[in-house]
Residue, then its C-alpha position, 0 to 999 in steps of 0.5 A: x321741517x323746522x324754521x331757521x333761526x330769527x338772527x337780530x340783524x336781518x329785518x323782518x320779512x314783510x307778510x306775504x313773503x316777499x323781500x322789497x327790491x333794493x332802494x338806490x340813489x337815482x341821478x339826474x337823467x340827460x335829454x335822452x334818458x341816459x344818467x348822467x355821471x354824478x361828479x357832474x350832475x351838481x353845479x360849480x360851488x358858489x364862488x368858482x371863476x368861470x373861464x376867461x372870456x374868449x378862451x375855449x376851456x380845455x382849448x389846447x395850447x401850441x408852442x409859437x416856432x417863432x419863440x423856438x427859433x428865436x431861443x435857438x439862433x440866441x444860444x448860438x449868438x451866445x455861445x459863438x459870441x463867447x467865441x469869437x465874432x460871429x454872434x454878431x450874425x445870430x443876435x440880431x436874428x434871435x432879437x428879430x424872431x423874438x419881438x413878433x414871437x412875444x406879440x403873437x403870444x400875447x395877443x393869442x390870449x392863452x392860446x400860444x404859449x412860449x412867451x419864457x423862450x421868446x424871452x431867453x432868445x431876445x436876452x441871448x440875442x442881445x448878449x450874443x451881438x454885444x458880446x460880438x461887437x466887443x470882440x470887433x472893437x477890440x481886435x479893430x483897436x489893436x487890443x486883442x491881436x489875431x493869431x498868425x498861423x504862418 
């Protein structure tokens, strides 16, 4: 038999005939002896903020239903103040839910979130009351006449 010929790129095969197993990067090991996964065997980078104090990184955020419902009795205060009157009913119970709803988010400290719907129920509940108020003085001063149906 004849020997294959040497091609340039391959190594030489070490005396004795046998070829070293191959050489992989070794990753820090756990307590128990799995390896850990690469991405997370290095430390942050110099410079990266921790998490904020008193919030459990990765803690999962709810929606406060006080700042729901607050948004949903202020776009009815509005859209039946536009109406007529009857805002007059919602807005105040808009701008009750939404205050505690506001202080409830702030004081969560991250964990409550809805602070944009408490405020839209508060401006709307506002609205929705002023825009009812004016309707009843309008109508009490004779400016406005209701309709006669009979």
């Amino acid at each position: 038999m004849t020997q294959p010929p040497e091609f340039p790129d391959t190594p030489p095969t070490p005396p004795g005939g046998e070829v070293p197993p191959a050489q992989y990067p070794s990753y820090p090991t756990s307590p128990g002896g799995a390896p850990q996964d690469p991405a997370n065997a290095y430390p942050p980078p110099p410079g990266a903020y921790p998490p904020p104090a008193g919030i459990q990184y990765g803690a999962p955020q709810h929606t406060n239903q006080l700042a729901v419902w607050s948004m949903v009795t202020g776009i009815l205060a509005g859209i039946l103040g536009l109406i007529g009157a009857c805002g007059v009913i919602f807005g105040p119970i808009a701008i009750g839910l939404a205050i505690p709803a506001r202080n409830q988010i702030t004081n969560s400290q991250g964990a409550q979130k809805g602070s944009g719907m408490a405020t839209a129920g508060l401006v709307l509940g506002i609205i929705g009351t002023a825009v009812s108020l004016m309707w009843i003085v309008l109508i009490a001063t004779g400016v406005l006449d209701l309709p006669n149906f009979g």
